[in-house]
Structure formats: structure tokens, C-alpha cells
Backbone as JSON, one array per atom type, in Angstrom:
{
  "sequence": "XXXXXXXXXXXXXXXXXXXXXXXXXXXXXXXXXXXXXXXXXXXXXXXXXXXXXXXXXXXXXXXXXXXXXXXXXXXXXXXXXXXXXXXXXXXXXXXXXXXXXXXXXXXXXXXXXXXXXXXXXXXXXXXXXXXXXXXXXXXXXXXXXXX",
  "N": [[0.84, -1.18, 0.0], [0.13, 2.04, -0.61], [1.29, 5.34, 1.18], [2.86, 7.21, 1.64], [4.02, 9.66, -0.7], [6.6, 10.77, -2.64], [6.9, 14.12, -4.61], [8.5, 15.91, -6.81], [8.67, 19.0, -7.35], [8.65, 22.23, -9.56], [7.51, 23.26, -10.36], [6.81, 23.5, -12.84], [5.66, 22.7, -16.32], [5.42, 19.69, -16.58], [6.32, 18.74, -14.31], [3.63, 19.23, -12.56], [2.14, 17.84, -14.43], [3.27, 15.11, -13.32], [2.23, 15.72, -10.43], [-0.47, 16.02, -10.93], [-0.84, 12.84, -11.5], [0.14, 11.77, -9.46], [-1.49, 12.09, -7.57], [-3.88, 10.76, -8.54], [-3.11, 8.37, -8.57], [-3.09, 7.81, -5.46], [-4.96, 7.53, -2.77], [-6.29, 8.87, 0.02], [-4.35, 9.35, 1.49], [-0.47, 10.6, 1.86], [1.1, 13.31, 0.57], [4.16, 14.78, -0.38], [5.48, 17.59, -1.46], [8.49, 18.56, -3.06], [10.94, 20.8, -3.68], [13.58, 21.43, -4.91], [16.75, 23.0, -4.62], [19.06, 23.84, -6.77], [22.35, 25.15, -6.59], [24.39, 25.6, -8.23], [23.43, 25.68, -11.25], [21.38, 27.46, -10.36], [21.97, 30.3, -9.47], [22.34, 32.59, -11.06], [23.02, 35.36, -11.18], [25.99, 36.67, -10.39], [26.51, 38.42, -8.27], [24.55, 38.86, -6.56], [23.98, 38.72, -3.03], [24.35, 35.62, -1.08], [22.26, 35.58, 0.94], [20.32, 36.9, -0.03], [19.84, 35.57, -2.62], [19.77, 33.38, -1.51], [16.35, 33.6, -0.07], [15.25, 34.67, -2.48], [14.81, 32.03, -3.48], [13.37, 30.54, -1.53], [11.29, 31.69, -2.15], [10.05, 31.27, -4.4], [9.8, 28.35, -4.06], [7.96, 28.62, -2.14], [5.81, 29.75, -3.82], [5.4, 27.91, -5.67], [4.82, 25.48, -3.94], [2.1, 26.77, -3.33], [0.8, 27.03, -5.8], [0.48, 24.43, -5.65], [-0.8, 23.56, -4.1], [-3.67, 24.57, -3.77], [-4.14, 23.64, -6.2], [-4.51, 20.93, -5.34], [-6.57, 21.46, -3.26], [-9.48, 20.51, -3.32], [-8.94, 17.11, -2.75], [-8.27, 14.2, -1.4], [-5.64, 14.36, 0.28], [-3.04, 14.63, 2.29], [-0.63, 17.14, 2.58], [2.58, 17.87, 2.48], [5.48, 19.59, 2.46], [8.55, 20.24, 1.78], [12.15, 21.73, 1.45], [14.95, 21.59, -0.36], [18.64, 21.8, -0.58], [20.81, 21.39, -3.4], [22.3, 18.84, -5.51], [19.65, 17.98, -7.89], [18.95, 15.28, -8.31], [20.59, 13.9, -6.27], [19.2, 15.04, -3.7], [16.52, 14.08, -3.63], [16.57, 11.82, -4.39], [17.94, 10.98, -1.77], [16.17, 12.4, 0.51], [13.93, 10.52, -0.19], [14.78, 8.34, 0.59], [15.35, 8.79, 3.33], [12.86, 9.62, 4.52], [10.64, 7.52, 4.84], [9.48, 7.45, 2.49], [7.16, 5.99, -0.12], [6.96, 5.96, -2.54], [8.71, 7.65, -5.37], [6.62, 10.0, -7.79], [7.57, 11.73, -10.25], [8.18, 14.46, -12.9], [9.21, 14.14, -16.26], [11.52, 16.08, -17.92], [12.16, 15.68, -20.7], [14.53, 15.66, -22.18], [16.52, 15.57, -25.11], [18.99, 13.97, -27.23], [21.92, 15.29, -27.71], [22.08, 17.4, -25.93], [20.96, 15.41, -23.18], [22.83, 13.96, -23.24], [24.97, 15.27, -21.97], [23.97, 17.01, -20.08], [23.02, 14.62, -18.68], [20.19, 12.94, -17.44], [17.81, 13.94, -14.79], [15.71, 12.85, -14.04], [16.67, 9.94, -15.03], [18.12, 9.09, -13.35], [17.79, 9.15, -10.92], [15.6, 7.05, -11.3], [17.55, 4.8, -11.2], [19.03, 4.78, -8.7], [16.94, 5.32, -6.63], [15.75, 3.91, -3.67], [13.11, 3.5, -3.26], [10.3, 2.48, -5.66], [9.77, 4.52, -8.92], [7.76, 6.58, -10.55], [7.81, 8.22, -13.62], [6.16, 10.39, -15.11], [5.16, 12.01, -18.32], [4.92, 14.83, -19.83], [2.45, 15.12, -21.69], [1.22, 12.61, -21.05], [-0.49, 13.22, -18.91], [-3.82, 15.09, -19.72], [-4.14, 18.34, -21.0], [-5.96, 19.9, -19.82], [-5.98, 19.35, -16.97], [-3.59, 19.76, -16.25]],
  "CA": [[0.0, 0.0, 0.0], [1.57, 3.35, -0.87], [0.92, 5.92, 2.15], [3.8, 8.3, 1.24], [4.01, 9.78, -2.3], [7.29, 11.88, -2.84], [6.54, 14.51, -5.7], [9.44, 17.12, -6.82], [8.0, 19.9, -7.82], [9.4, 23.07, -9.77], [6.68, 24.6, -11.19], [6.96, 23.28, -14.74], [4.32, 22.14, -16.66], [5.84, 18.46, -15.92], [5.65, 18.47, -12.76], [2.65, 20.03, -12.54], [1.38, 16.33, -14.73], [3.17, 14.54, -12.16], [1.26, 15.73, -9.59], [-1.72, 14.87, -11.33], [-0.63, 11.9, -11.84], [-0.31, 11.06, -7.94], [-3.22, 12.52, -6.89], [-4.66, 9.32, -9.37], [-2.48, 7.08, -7.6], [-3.34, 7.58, -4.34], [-6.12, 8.22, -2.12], [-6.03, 9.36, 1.33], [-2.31, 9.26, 1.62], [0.13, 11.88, 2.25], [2.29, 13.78, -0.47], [5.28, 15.14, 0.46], [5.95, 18.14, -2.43], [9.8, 18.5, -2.99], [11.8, 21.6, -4.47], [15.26, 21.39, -4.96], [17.39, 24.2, -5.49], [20.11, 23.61, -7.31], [23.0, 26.25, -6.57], [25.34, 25.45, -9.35], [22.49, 25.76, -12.2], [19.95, 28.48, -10.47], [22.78, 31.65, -9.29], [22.63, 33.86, -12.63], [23.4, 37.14, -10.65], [27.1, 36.27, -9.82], [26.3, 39.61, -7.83], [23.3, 38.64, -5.44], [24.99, 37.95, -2.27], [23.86, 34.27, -0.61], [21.0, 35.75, 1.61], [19.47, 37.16, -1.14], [19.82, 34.07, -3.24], [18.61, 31.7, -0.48], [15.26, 34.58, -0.08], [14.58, 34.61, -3.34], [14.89, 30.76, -4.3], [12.36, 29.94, -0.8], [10.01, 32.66, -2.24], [9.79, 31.0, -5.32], [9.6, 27.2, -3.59], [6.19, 28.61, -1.38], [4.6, 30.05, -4.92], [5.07, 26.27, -6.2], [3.7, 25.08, -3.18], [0.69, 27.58, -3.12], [0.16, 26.45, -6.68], [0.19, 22.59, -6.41], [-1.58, 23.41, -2.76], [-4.47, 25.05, -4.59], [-4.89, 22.39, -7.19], [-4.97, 19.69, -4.5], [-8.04, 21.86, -2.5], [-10.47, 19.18, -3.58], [-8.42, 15.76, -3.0], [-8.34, 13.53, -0.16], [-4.48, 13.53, 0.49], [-2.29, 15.24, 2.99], [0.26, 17.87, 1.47], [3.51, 17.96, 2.95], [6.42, 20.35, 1.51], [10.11, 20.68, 1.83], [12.92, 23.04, 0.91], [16.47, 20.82, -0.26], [19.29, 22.72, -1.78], [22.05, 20.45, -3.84], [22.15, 18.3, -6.85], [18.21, 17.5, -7.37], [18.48, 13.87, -8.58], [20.71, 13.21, -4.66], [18.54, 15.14, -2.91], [15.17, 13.27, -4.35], [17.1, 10.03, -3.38], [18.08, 10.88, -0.37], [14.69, 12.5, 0.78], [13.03, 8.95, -0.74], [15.56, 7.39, 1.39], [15.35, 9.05, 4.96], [11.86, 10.11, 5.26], [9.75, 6.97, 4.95], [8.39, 7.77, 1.13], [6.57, 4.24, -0.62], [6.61, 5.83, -4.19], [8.39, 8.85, -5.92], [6.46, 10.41, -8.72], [8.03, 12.66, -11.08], [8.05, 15.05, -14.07], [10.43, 13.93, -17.07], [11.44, 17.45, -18.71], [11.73, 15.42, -22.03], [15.64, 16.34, -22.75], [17.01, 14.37, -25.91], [19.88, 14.17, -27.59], [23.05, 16.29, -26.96], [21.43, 17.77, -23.62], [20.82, 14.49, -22.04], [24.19, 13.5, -23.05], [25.68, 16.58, -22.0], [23.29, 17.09, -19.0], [22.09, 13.58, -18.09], [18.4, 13.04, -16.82], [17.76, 14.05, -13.37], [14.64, 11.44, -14.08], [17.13, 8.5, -15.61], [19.3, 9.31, -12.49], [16.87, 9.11, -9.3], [15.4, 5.86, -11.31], [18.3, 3.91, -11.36], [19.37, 5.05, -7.38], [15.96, 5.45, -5.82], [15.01, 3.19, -2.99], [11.64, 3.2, -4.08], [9.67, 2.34, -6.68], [9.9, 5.55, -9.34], [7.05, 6.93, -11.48], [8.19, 8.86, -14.08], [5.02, 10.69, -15.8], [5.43, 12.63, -19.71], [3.86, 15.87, -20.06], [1.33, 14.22, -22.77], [0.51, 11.47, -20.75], [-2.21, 14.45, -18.99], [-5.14, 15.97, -20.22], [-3.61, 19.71, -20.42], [-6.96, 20.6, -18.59], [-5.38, 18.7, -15.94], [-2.1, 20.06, -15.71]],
  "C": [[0.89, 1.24, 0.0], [0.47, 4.71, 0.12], [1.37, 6.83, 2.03], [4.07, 8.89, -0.12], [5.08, 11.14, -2.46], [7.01, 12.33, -4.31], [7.69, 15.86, -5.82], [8.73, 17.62, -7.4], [9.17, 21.51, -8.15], [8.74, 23.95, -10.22], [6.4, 24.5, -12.79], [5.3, 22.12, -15.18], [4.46, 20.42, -16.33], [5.74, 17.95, -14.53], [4.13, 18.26, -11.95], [1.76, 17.92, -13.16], [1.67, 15.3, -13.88], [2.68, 14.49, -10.51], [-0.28, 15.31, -9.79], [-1.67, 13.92, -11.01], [-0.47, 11.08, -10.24], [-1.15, 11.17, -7.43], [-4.07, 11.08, -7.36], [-4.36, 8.24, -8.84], [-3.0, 6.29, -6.37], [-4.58, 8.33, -3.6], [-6.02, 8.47, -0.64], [-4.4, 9.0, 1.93], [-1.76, 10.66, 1.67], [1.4, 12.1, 1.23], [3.19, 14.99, 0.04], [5.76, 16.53, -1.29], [7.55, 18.54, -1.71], [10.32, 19.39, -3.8], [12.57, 21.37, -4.26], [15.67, 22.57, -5.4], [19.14, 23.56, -5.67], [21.16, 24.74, -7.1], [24.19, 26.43, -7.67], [24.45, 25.87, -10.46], [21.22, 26.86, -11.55], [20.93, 29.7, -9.93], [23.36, 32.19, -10.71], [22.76, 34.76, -12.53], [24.65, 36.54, -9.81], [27.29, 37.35, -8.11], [25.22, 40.15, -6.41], [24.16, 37.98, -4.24], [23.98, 36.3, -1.86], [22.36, 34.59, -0.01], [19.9, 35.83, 0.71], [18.82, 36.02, -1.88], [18.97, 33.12, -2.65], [17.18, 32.74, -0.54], [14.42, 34.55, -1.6], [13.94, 33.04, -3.77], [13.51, 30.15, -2.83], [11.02, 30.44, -1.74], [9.88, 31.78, -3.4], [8.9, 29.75, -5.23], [8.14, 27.63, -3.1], [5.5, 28.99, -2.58], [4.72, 28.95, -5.72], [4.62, 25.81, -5.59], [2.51, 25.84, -3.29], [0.13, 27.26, -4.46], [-0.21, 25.28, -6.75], [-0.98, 22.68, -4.95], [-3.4, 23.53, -3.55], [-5.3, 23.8, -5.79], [-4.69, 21.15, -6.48], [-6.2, 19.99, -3.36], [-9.06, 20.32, -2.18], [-10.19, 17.38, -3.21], [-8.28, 15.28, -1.9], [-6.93, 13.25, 0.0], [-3.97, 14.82, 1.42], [-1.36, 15.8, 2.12], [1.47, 18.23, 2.6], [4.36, 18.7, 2.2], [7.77, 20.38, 2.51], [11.14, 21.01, 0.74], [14.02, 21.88, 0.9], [17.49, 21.93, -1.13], [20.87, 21.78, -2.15], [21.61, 19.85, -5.7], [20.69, 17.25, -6.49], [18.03, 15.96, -7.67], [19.34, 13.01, -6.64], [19.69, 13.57, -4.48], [16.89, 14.32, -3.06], [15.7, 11.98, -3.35], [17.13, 10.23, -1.97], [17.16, 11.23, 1.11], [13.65, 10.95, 0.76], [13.82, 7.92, 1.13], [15.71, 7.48, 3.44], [14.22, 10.13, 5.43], [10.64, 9.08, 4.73], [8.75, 6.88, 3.61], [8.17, 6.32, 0.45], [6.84, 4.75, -1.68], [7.45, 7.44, -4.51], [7.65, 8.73, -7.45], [6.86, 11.59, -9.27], [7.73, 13.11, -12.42], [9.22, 14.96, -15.06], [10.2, 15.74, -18.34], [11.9, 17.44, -20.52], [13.38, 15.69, -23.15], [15.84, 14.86, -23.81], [18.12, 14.58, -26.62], [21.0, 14.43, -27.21], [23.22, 16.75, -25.47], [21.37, 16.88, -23.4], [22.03, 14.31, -22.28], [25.1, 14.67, -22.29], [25.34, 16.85, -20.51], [22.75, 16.11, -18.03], [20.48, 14.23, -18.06], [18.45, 12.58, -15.4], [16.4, 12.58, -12.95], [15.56, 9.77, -13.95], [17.89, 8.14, -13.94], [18.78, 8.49, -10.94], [15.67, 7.68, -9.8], [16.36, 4.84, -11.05], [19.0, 4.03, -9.45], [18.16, 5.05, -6.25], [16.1, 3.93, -5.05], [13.99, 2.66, -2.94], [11.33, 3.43, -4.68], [9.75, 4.33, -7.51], [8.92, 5.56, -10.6], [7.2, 8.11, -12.3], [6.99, 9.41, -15.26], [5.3, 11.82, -17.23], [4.63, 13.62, -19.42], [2.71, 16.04, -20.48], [0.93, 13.19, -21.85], [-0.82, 12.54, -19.88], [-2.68, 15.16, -19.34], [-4.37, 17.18, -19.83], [-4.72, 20.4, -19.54], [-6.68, 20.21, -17.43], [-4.02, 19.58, -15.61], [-2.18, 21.47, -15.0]]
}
């Protein structure tokens, strides 16, 4: 029985289907939404000192929560959120791994070619390391009235 449902969340329309996509899963269970901030790949103002940086990157994390919060109003599941800041395919794992989660579901951001070679897949990454089971949901696989 799946009780725990880790869901990273970023705000992207992917995500956004993988939350759907657990909500379908599970029913009175408890989802755990997950930002990651990446600090190598999200500091584009060499110039913003750290405070700033960390201030802006929470503020961003609660208006992804207040959006996925919002479109879970209606649903019979508990909504849990936390703040990680590192490389998002560890922290996923390691979240999966030391807080009790039965299932992550995730948003594949669809990279091909060059970029995945170049970039990997934070998806291919946190399947092949996860602890538990890993649902990896397409943008297309939901109804965009859904997403």
C-alpha cells in the first residue's frame, strides 16, 4: 500500500502532470511536495549575495507550493512540503531514502539528444538510485486541462 508519495515539484508544466498523476495514484495518503534548489544551475546574478539568493529561491519554492496546494483543495491527500538545496536527482534520493516515502512520482522534462548526453536526466538518475519504486510521468501522458 503506498501511504507516502514523494513529488518534486518546480513549477513546470511536468511536474505540474506529475502531480496529477499522484493525486490518481493515491487516495487518502500523504504527499510530500519537494523543491530542490540547485545552486550550481539556479545563481545567474554572480552579484546577489547568498541571503538574497537563499530569499529569493524559498520565495519561489512557497509560490510552487501555493500552486500545487491550490490544485490539491479538492483531493483527499495530505500535502507535505520541503525546501532541499544540492544536486536535485541526490537530494530526491536521499529525501526517498530518509523520510519513509513508498513511491516517488516525477516530471520527465523530455531532454534528448546532446542535452541528455551533455546534462544527463535528473529522471534517468533518481530511477536507477531510488530506494523506491519511481514513477516517471510525460507531459502528454495528462489531459492539459489537468495540468
Amino acid at each position: 500500500m503506498i501511504d507516502h508519495v514523494l513529488v518534486p515539484v518546480d513549477g513546470s508544466e511536468q511536474s505540474n502532470a506529475a502531480l496529477v498523476y499522484a493525486v490518481e495514484l493515491v487516495s487518502d495518503a500523504t504527499i510530500t511536495l519537494l523543491h530542490v534548489v540547485d545552486p550550481v544551475s539556479e545563481m545567474d546574478d554572480l552579484s546577489t549575495t547568498d541571503g538574497q539568493y537563499t530569499a529569493a529561491q524559498r520565495q519561489t519554492a512557497e509560490q510552487v507550493f501555493e500552486h500545487a496546494r491550490a490544485r490539491l483543495d479538492d483531493e483527499d491527500v495530505t500535502i507535505e512540503t520541503a525546501i532541499e538545496t544540492g544536486a536535485p536527482w541526490r537530494e530526491i534520493v536521499d529525501y526517498a531514502a530518509g523520510h519513509d516515502v513508498d513511491h516517488v512520482v516525477m516530471g520527465s522534462h523530455g531532454r534528448d539528444g546532446a542535452t541528455r548526453l551533455l546534462l544527463g536526466s535528473v529522471a534517468e538518475v533518481v530511477v536507477r538510485r531510488s530506494p523506491v519504486p519511481v514513477t516517471v510521468v510525460s507531459q502528454e501522458s495528462v489531459p492539459k486541462a489537468d495540468r
